[in-house]
N, CA, C and O of each residue as an XYZ file, in Angstrom:
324
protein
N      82.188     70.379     12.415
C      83.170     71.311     12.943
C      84.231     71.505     11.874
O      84.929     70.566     11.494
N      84.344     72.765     11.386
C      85.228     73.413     10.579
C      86.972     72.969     11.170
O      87.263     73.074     12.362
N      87.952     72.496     10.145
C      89.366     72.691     11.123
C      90.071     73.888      9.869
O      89.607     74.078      8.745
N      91.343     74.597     10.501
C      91.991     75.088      9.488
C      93.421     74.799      9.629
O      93.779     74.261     10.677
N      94.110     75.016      8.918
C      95.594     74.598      8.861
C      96.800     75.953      8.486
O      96.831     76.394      7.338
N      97.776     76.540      9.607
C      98.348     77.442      9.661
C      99.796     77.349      9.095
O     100.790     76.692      9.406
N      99.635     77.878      8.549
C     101.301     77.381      7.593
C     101.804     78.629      7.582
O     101.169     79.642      7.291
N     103.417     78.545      8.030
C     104.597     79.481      7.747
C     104.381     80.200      9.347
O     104.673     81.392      9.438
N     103.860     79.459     10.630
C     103.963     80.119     11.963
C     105.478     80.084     12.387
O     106.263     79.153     12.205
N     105.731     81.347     13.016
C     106.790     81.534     13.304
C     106.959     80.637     14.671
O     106.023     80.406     15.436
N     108.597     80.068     14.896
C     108.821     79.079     16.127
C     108.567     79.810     16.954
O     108.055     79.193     17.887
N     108.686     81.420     17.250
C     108.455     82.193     18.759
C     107.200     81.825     18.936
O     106.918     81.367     20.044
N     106.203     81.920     17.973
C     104.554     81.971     17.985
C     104.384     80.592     18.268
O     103.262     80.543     18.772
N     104.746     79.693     18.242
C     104.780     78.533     18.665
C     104.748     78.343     20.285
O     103.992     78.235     21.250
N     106.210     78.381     19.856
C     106.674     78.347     21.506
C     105.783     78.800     22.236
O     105.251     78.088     23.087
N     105.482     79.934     22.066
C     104.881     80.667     23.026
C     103.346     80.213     23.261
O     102.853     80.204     24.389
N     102.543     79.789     21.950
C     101.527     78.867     22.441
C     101.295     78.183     22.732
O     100.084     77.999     22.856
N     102.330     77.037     23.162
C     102.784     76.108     24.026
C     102.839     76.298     25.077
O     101.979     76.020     25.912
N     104.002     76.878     25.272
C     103.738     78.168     27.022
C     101.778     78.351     27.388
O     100.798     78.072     28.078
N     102.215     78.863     26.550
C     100.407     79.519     27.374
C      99.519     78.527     27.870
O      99.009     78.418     28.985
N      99.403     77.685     26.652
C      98.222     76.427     26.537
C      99.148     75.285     28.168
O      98.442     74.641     28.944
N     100.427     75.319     28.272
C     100.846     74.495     29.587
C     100.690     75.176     31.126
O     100.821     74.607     32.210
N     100.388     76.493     30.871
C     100.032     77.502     31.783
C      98.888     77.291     32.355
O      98.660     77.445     33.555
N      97.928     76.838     31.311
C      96.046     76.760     31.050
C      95.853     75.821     31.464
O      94.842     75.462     32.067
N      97.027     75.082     31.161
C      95.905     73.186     31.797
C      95.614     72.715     30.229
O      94.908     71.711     30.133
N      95.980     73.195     29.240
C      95.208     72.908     27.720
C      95.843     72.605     26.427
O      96.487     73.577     26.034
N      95.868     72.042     25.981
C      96.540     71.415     24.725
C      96.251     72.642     23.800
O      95.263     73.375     23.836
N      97.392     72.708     22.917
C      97.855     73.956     21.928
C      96.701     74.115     21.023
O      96.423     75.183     20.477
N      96.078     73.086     20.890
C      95.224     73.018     19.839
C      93.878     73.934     20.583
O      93.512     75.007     20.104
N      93.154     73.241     21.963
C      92.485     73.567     22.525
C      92.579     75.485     22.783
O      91.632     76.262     22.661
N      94.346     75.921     23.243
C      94.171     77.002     23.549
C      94.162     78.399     21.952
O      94.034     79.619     22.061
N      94.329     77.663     20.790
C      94.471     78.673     20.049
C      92.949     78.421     19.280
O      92.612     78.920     18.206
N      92.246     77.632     20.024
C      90.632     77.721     20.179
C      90.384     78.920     20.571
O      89.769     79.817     19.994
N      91.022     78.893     21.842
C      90.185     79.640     22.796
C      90.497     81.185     22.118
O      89.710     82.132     22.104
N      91.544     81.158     21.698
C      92.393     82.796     21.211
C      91.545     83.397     19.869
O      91.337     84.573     19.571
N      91.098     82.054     19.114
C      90.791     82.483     17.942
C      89.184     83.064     18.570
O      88.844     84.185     18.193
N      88.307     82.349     19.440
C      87.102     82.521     19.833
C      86.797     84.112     20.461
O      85.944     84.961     20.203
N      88.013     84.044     21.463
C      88.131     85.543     21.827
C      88.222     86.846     20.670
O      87.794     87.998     20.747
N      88.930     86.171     19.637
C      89.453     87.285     19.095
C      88.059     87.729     18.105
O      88.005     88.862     17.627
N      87.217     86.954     17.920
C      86.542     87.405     16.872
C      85.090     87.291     17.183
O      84.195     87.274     16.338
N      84.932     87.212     18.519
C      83.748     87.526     19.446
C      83.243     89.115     18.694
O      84.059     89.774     18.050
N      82.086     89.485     18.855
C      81.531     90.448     18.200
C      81.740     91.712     19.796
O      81.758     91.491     21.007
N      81.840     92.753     19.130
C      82.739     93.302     20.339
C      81.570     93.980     21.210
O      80.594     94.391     20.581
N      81.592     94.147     22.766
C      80.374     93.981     23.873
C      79.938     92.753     24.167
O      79.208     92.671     25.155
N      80.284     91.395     23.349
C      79.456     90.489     24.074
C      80.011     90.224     25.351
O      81.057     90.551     25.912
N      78.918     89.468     25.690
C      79.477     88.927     27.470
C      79.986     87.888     27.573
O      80.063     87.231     26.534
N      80.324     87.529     28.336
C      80.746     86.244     28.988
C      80.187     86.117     30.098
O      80.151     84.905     30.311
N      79.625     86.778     31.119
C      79.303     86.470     32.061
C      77.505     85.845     32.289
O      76.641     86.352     31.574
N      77.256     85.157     32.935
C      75.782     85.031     33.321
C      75.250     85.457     33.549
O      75.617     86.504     34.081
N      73.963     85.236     33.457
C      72.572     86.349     33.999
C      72.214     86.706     35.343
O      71.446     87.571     35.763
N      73.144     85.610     36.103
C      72.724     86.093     37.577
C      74.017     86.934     38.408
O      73.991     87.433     39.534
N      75.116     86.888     37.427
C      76.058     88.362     37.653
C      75.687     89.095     37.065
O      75.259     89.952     37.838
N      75.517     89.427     35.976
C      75.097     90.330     35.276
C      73.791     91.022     35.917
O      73.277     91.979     35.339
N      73.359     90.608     36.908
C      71.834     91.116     37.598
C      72.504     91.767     39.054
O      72.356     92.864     39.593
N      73.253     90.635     39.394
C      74.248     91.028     40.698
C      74.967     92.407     40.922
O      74.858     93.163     41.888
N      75.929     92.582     39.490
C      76.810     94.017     39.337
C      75.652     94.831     38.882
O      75.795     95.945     39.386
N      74.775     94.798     38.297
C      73.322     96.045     38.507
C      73.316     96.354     39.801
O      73.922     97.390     40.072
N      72.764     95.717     40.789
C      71.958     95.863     41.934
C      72.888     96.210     42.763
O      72.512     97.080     43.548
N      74.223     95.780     42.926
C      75.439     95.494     43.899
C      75.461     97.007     44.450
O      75.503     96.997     45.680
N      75.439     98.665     43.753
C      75.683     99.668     44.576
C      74.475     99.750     45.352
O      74.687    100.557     46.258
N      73.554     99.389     45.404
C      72.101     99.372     46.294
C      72.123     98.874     47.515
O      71.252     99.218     48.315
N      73.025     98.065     47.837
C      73.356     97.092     49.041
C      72.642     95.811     48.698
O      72.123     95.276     47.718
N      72.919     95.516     50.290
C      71.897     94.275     50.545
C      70.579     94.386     51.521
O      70.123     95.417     52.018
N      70.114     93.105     51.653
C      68.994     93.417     52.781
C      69.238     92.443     53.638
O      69.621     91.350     53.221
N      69.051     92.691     55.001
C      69.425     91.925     55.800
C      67.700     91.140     55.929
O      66.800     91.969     56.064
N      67.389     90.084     55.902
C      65.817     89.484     56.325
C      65.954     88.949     57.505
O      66.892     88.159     57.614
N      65.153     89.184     58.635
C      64.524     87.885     59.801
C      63.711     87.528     59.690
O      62.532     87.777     59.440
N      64.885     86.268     60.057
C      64.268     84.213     59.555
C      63.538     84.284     60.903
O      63.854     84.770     61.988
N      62.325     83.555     60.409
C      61.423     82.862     61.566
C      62.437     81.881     62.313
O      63.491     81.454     61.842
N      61.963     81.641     63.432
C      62.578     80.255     64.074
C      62.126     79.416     63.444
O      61.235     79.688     62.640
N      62.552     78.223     63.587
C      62.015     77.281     63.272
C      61.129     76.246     64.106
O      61.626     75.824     65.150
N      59.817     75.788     63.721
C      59.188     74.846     64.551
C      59.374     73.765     64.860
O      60.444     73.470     64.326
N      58.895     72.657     65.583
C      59.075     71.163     65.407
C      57.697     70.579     64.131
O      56.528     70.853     63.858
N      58.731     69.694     63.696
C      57.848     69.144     62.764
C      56.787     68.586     62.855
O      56.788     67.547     63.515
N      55.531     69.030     62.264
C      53.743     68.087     62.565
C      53.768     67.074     62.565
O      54.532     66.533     61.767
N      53.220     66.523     63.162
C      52.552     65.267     62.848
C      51.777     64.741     61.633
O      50.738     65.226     61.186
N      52.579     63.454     61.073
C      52.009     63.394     59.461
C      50.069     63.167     59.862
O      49.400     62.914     60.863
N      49.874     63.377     58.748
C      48.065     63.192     58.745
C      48.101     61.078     59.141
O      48.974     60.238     58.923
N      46.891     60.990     59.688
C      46.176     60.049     59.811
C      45.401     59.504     58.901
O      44.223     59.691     59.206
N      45.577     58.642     57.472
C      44.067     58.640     56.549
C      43.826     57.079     57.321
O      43.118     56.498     56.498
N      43.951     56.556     57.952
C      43.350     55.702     58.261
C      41.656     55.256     58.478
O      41.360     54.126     58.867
C-alpha cells in the first residue's frame, strides 16, 4: 500500500477534514481515503451491486404478486430398516 504526504494544507482544509471524518464515524486519515478514492474513480463507475442494479432496471415493470401453496404436514421419514 502506497502512502503520500501533503505538505503546505491549509488549517481551514484541515479543520474541515476533521469535521467531516467526526461526522463519518472515521479517522482523518481513513476519510481523505475515502475523498481521494471518490475523486479519481473513473467517471460512470458504480458503486452499487448487481442485485440493485437489476432491481432499478426492472422496478418500472412492477411486481408480481405469487400464490404460495399451503403448506403440508411433514412425511414420515423413510423406514430402511
Amino acid at each position: 500500500m502506497a502512502s503520500i504526504t501533503i505538505r503546505h494544507l491549509d488549517e481551514d482544509v484541515k479543520a474541515n477534514l476533521r469535521a467531516r471524518a467526526a461526522d463519518n464515524g472515521r479517522s482523518m486519515e481513513e476519510e481523505a481515503r475515502i475523498i481521494l478514492r471518490t475523486a479519481v474513480e473513473p467517471a460512470g463507475a458504480s458503486t452499487k451491486g448487481l442485485g440493485t442494479a437489476i432491481h432499478e432496471l426492472f422496478k418500472p415493470f412492477g411486481g408480481v404478486e405469487l400464490d404460495l401453496p399451503q403448506r403440508e404436514p411433514i412425511r414420515e421419514p423413510p423406514d430402511f430398516s
